[in-house]
Structures are given as C-alpha cells and as structure tokens.
N, C-alpha and C positions, 0 to 999 in steps of 0.2 A: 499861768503856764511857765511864766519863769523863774515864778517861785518854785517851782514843782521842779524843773530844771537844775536850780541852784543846789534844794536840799539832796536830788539826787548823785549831783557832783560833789557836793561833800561829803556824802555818804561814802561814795567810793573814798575819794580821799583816804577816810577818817581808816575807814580797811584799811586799804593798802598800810598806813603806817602802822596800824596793828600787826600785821601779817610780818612787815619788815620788822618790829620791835622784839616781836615775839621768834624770828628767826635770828638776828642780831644775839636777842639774850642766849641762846640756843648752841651759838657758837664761841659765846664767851665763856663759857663753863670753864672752870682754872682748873687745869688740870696739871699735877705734878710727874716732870719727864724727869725727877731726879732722886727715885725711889729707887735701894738699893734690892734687887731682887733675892739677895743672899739672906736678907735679913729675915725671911720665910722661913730658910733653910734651919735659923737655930731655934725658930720655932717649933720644926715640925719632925725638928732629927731624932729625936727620940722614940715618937711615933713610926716615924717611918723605917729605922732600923731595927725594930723589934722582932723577932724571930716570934713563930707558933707559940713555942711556951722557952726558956731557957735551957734548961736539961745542963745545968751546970754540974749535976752530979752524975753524970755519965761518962765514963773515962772515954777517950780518944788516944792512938796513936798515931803520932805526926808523920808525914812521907815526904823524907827531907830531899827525895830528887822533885817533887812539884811543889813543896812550898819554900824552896831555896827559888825556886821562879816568880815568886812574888812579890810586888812592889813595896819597900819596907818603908817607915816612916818619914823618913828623912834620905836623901841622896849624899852620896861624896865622889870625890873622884879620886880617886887612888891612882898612882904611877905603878910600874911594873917596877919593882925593886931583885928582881930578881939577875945571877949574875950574870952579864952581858958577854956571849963567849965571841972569836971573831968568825963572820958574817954569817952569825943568827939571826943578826934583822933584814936578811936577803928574805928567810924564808919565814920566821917569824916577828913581824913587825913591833918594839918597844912602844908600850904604852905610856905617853908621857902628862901630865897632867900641871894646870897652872891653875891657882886660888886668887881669884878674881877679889874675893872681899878683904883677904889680907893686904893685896897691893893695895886696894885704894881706902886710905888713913883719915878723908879729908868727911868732921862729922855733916856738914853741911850738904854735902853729895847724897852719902847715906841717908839723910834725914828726907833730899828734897827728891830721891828715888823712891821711898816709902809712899809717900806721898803720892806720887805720878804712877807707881804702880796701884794706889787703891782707884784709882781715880779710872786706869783699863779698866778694874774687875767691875767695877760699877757699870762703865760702859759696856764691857762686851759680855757680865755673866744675864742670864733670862733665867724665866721659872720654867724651863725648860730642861736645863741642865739640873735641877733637883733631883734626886731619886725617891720615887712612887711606889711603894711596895700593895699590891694592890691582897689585902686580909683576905683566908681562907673561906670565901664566901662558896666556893665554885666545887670541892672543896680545896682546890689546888692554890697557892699562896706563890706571888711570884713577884718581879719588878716591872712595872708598866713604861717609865721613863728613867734617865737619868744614869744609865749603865752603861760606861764607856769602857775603850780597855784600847791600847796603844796596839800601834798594828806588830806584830810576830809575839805580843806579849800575854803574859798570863795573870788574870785576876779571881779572886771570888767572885761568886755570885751570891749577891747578898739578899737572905729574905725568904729564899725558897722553903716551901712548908705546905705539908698536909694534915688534913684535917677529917677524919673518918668518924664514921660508926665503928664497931668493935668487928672484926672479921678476923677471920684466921691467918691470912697475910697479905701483909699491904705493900703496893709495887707504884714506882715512879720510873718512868721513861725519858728521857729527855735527846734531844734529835737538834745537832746544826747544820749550817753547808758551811761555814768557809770558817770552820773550827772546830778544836776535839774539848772531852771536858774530860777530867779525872776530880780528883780528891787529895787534899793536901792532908788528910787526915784519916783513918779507919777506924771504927766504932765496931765493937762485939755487935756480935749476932744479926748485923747486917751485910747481904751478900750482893756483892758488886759483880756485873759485868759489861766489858764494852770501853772499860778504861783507858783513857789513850785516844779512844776515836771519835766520829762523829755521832754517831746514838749511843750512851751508855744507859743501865739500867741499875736500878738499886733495889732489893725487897727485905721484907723483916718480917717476922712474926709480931712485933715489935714495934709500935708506932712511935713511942719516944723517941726509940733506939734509929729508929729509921730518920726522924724530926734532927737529931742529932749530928744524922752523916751527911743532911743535906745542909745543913751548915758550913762544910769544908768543901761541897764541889767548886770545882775550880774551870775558867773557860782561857783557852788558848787560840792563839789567833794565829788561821796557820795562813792566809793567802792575803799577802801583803795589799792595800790599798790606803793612799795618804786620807782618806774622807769617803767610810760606805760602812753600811751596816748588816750586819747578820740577823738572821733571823730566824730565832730558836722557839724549839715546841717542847712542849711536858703536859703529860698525860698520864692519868691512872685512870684505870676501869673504869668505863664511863665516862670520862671528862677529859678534855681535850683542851688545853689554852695555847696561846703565841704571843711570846714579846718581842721585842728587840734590844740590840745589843751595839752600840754608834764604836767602828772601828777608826780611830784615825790618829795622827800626833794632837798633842798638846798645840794650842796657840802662840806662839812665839810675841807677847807683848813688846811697842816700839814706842819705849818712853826718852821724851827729847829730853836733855841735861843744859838749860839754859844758863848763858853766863851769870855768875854768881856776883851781884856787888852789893856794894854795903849799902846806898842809896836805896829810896824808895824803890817801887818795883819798875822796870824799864820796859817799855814797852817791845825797844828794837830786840831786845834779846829773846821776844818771845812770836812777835810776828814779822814778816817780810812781804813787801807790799810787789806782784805780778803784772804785769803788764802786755799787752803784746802791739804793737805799731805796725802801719805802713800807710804808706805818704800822706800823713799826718804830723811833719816834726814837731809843727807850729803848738799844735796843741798837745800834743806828749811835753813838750817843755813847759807847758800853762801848767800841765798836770804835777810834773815836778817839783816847778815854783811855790805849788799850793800846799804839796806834802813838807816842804823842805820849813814851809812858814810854821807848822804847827809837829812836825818829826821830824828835826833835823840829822837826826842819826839814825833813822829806819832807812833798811838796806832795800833799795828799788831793782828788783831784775826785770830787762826792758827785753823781749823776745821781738827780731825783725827780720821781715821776708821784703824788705825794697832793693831796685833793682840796683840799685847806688846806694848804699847806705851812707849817708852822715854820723860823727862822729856822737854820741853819747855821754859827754862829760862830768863829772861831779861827783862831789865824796859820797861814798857809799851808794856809787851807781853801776851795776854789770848790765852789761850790754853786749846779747848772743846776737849775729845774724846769721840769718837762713838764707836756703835757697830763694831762690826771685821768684813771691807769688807762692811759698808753700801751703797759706792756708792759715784760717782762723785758729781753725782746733789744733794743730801742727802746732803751733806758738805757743800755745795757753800749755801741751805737755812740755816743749821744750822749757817756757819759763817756769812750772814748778818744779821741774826735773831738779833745780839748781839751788832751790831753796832750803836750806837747812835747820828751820826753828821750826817751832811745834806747829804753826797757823803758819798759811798764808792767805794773804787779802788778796781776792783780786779786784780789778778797776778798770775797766775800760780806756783808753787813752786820750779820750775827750773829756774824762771828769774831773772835775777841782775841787779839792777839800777846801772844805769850811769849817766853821769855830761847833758846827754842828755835826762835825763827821771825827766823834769821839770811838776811835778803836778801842778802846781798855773795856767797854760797854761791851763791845763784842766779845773780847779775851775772859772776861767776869762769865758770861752765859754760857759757853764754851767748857769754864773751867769748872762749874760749879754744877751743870747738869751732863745729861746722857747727849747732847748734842752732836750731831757729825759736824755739819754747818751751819752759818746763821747766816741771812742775807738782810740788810740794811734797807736803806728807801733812797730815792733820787729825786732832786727837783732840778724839774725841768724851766727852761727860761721864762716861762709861762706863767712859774711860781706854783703851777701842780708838781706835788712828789706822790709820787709813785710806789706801789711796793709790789706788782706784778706777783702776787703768790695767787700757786695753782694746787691742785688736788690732783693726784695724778692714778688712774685704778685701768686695771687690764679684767677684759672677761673673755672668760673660754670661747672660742666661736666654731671648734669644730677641723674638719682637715684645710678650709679655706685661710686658714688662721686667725688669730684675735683680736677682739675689739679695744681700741686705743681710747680712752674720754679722760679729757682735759679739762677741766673746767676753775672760774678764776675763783675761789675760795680756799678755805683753811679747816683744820680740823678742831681743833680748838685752841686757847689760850693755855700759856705756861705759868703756874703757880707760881708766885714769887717775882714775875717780871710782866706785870700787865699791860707792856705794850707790845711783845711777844705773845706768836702763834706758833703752832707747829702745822706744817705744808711738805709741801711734794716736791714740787718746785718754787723757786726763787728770782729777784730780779737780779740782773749779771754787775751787782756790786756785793761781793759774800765773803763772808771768813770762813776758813776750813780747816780742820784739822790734816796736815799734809799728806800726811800717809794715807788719807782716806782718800783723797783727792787724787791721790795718784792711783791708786786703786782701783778706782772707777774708770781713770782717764779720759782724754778725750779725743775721740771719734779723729783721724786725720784727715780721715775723705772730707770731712765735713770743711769745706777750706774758705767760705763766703759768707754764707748765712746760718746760722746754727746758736743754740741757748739750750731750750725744754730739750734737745735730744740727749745733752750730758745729766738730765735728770732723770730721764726713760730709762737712760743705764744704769743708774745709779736706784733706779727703784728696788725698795726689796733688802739695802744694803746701806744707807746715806738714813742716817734722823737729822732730819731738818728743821731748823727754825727762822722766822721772820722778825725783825724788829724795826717797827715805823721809827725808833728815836734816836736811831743812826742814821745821816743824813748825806749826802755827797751833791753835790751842784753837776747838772751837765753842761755844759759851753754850748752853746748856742747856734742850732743847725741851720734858724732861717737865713737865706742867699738869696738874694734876689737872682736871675739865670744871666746877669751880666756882669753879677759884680763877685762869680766865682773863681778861684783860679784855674791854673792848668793841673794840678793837686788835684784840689777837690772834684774837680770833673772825672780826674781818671778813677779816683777813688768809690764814685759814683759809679761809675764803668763796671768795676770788678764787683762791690757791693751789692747793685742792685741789676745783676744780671737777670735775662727770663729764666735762666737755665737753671739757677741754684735750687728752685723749689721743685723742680721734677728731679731734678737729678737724687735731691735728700729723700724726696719721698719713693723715688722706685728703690738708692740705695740702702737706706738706713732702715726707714718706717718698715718696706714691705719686704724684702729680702732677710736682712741681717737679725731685725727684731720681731720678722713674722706676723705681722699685724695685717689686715685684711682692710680693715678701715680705721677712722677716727675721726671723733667726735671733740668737738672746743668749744666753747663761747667768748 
C-alpha cells in the first residue's frame, strides 16, 4: 500500500515538472523587440507602388493650381524678401525664417542627432504605417493601409486602378466626408466631373486613358483635425470598395542631446536618478550614500511632501518640496517633471545600490532595442530578489464596463539579452525613457498606495521590459512594534491606511478606467 502510495506521488511529481518545464520553455522563446519595421518597407516598395500597368506613353497635362498644393520632396523655409513698406506688417505679417543646421557647425552634434533620430524611427515606425495597395482583384485597385495626408493639406492618391473586361465606357466614382479630390493632372479623352468636391467621377471610352488619370487624383483635407481619418469609397458598376485615409500632423520626435566628452561614455549625462520621500530622512540618506559610492556625479532629484521638511544637501542633489502630505503619484510627476536627460531611473527611498545595481545594463537595453522602459529586480533582506512582472490584458465586458486580469507572468524573452523579458508591468525600480514617462504620467489622486495603476495607464502605449541582472538592495522593514520610531509609526499611519484601497478602486479602477471588475493572482 505504500508502495502504491509512493509511486503515485512521484507520479504527480514527475508531471507537474513536465507541465512546468514544458511552460517554462514556452515563455522563453527569444524573441527580437529590436527589428526595424521600415526594413519591409524597401522590400515591398516597389510592389506596392506599382500602378495597373504604367501608361508612360500617354501625354497628361499638369494643373498647376492643385499640384503647386503638393508635398515636394524636400522642405525649406524661405523668409519674405519682399519690400517692407511702413506698417504693412500691421496688416500683413513678415515672414521670417532661421536655418537651424547652418548655426550649429559642431560635427559631433550632427553626428550624435543622426543617430538618436534613427533610433525614434525604429522605435515609433509599425508595419502599420506601410502603404498596401491592395491589386485589381475586385476589379477596383486601391490603398488599404499606409495613406496619410497632413490636416488642410493635399496629396495623391497613390495606386488607384481598374481593371475591366472590354465595354464601351468605363466609369470610377469616388466619394469623401471630411475632403474633396481633384487632379493634379488631365489626360485626353477622359471626362472629369465633380472636381473640387466631395464625390468626383471620371469615365473614358478608354481604359488606359482612364488608368492613366487616376494616377494624378489628388485628396485634400478640408476639416481640420490634429488625429482622425477619413473614410473614402470608389466604385464602378458593380463594385463598390472603402479605404481609409489617417488625417493628422507629423510626429514631432524628442531626441535628448547628451553632454558631449571625450571620456568613455558617462553615465550622469545620460540618466537621472527620481526619488520621492516622506518621513523617511533616515533612509533617503542610506539611499544617497549607496548611489554616491558607485555614481558619484549622477544627478538625484529628491520630490518631498513632509510637513517640515529637512534640508537635502550634496553635489548633484535637487530637492523640490511639496505640499504636506501631497501624495505618492503627485511626487513621482513632480520629480520627473525636473529631469532633463534621456532616462530617468526611479527608486524608491528605502533602496540601496549595490556593486549589483549596474545602470549602463539598463541604458545598453534601452538604447539598443524598441524599449519604452526596463525594470530591474530587488533583494529583499531575506536575500529573495524579486522582479514582480505582470501581464496586463482588458476584455470587453459590455455597458457594465471591462474586465481588468492581472496576472504575475511575462510574455516572452528579448533576443539578444536572456535575462530580459518583455511584460506589462514592472517592479517600482525601472529606467524609463523620460518623455515616455511623463506621457503616461502619474495618477495625483493616487497619493498612498499605488504601482500597477501607472501601468493600466500606460497600457496600449509603454513597451516594457524586465531584467533579473539589475539588482537594488531594499533596507530592511522588520521592527519589532517597540523598537519603532515616532517616523515610522506615522509613516505606517498614512501608508497603510484602510481607506487607500477603496478609495483607488471606486476612483481609478471603476470610474476613471471603466473597469467592472478584476482579476490578479
């Protein structure tokens, strides 16, 4: 009987670690977050901008009031040189213009802008932004993705094309709302009407000829919005398609210009280490001592809401204070608000760098893939480290709102650095790219207990990663309840109030973010 016993508990056993090995390998699969999605694009450009057939030998005449509206290939900025009489610039304002790349001479700038600029395009271009010309299968030939156009402005439309049997006249229709189209160009023997507005039509006896003139329609953006799309139809007898058309500006890239030396690469010039305090001095200063041992020139911005604040001293240390008691998330905006270099790390005010808490590990992952943020791991006094990564996913639930699930896993490993994952969320020791960071922001209300909700917001908009071989020491919370101070009791007090978790979950969870419920483990 207990033989029978035994081999059935190894039995399980020996499962279970199958089940676990075989999910283990499952989420280790290496997967590369630092493929450039543009690199498609000079795959498939040729394919994808190819018109019906050429009709290169088909004359056109140009129609220089809509194709002088066209984006040309290159930009300038021209100043008004025109003569300035007295106050004409009351009623017509001088256009004046400055050449940014002739002022700055310095090759080293130039060089490390190139750089920081490919390093956006990699991060924020998708196979999204491709253009799709989907072939005259239908038999209407048109753009499915990838067709953008600046808002009030005018571009081709690239791709358009029919593809008939032989009939006696062939007709294209085409129909926007929040735009007209014309022709930058006019081809014999096809007759246009509708130019100018929202449905124009074109027919021919003539399919080339017709092939031809839809080459030069042109779309115009009449109803200004910074971010929406239009949504256009084209149809010939019998067939009816719909694409769309993404109205908005250009993305404004925000590449940081780190101090330039001649030394190896420096760390301070490129990250700034956050903080935020309250009646904790004791150990904000542990925290200091520990960065000051191993970054003695990395800038510390210290965010504090005590009711008395104490003075903050030491090179390369800024120290904001707040109102009395403003709040966790309040402090974490105010201390990024301040930082100026590309990353900032944050840290808790209880943790102490070690010979293990290598920043430039973070700055390399960061710089090298699509990364928003990377979070490190913590050991705790215990000697467990930690690295709290969650998977974070919303489902539709209907008009009661949607379901929130949490749970503690990753989605897979990052090619190239296999002690890194990419996750959802993070443990609250992470490097961030700043402008991302502030982007997302964090929640003010949230002023006691709060972490995963700066992730909730950030869902959808934040690529995140994990790396166990960045390490940070926590200081050490066991206290016996007599050998605490008057500090840490109060600080117990505001911390772990009953209120804080009702109050985030009627504010944030169920109001602000719509959620109905949620699920964690």
């Amino acid at each position: 009987m207990m033989r029978t016993a035994r081999k059935v508990l190894l039995s399980i056993l020996a499962l279970g670690v199958l089940i676990y090995a075989l999910h283990s390998w499952t989420l280790s699969t290496d997967i590369p977050v630092n493929e450039h999605p543009l690199r498609l694009k000079s795959l498939l450009f040729k394919k994808l901008h190819k018109p019906v057939e050429e009709h290169d030998d088909i004359p056109y005449h140009v129609k220089a009031s809509v194709a002088s509206r066209l984006k040309q290939d290159t930009c300038v900025c021209e100043r008004d040189e025109s003569i300035q009489l007295p106050f004409a610039g009351l009623l017509f304002p001088r256009v004046w213009s400055h050449n940014f790349s002739s002022a700055v001479q310095d090759s080293k700038v130039k060089s490390r802008r190139t750089k920081e600029y490919e390093r956006f395009q990699k991060r924020s271009s998708s196979a999204l932004d491709l253009l799709i010309i989907a072939e005259a299968n239908s038999p209407l030939q048109y753009p499915t993705q990838g067709l953008e156009v600046r808002p009030l402005k005018t571009i081709i439309i690239p791709g358009l094309g029919l593809k008939e049997l032989p009939k006696d006249v062939y007709m294209v229709n085409l129909t926007a709302t929040m735009g007209t189209f014309d022709v930058a160009a006019t081809v014999d023997a096809v007759f246009i009407t509708g130019a100018g507005h929202m449905h124009m039509s074109m027919s021919s006896r003539h399919l080339p000829n017709l092939n031809r003139q839809l080459q030069f329609v042109t779309y115009t953006n009449t109803v200004f919005h910074p971010r929406t799309a239009d949504i256009l139809q084209m149809e010939t007898l019998g067939h009816h398609s719909v694409f769309t058309i993404t109205v908005g500006h250009v993305i404004t890239p925000k590449l940081v210009k780190p101090a330039f030396k001649e030394e190896a690469f420096g760390i301070s010039s490129h990250v700034t280490i956050a903080t935020k305090t309250f009646l904790r001095y004791d150990k904000l200063q542990d925290l200091i001592d520990s960065i000051r041992q191993y970054y003695p020139d990395i800038v510390i911005v210290v965010a504090d809401d005590n009711e008395h604040p104490q003075p903050v001293k030491g090179p390369h240390i800024e120290h904001y204070t707040m109102p009395y008691a403003k709040g966790w998330f309040a402090g974490r905006n105010l201390a990024i608000s301040q930082v100026t270099t590309k990353y900032v790390l944050w840290v808790d005010d209880d943790f102490i760098f070690s010979a293990n808490t290598k920043l430039e590990k973070m700055v390399d992952i960061l710089e090298n893939t699509t990364l928003d943020l990377v979070g490190g791991a913590v050991m705790e006094v215990t000697g467990y480290t930690a690295t709290f990564r969650h998977t974070i996913s919303v489902e539709e639930g209907g008009e009661d709102g949607d379901c929130l699930h949490m749970r503690r896993a990753h989605h897979h490993t990052i090619k190239g650095y296999p002690n890194c994952v990419v996750a959802d969320g993070v443990i609250n020791f992470f490097m961030a790219r700043t402008d991302k960071a502030r982007q997302v922001g964090f929640d003010p209300r949230l002023a006691r207990a709060a972490h995963l909700e700066f992730f909730v917001d950030g869902l959808g908009s934040l690529h995140i990663g994990s790396c166990s071989d960045v390490v940070v020491s926590h200081a050490s919370k066991i206290k016996l309840p007599w050998g605490k101070t008057e500090s840490e009791k109060a600080y117990a007090k505001f911390r772990y109030s009953p209120s804080n978790n009702t109050d985030t979950a009627s504010d944030f969870y169920y109001f602000k973010s719509r959620f109905k419920c949620m699920t964690s483990d």
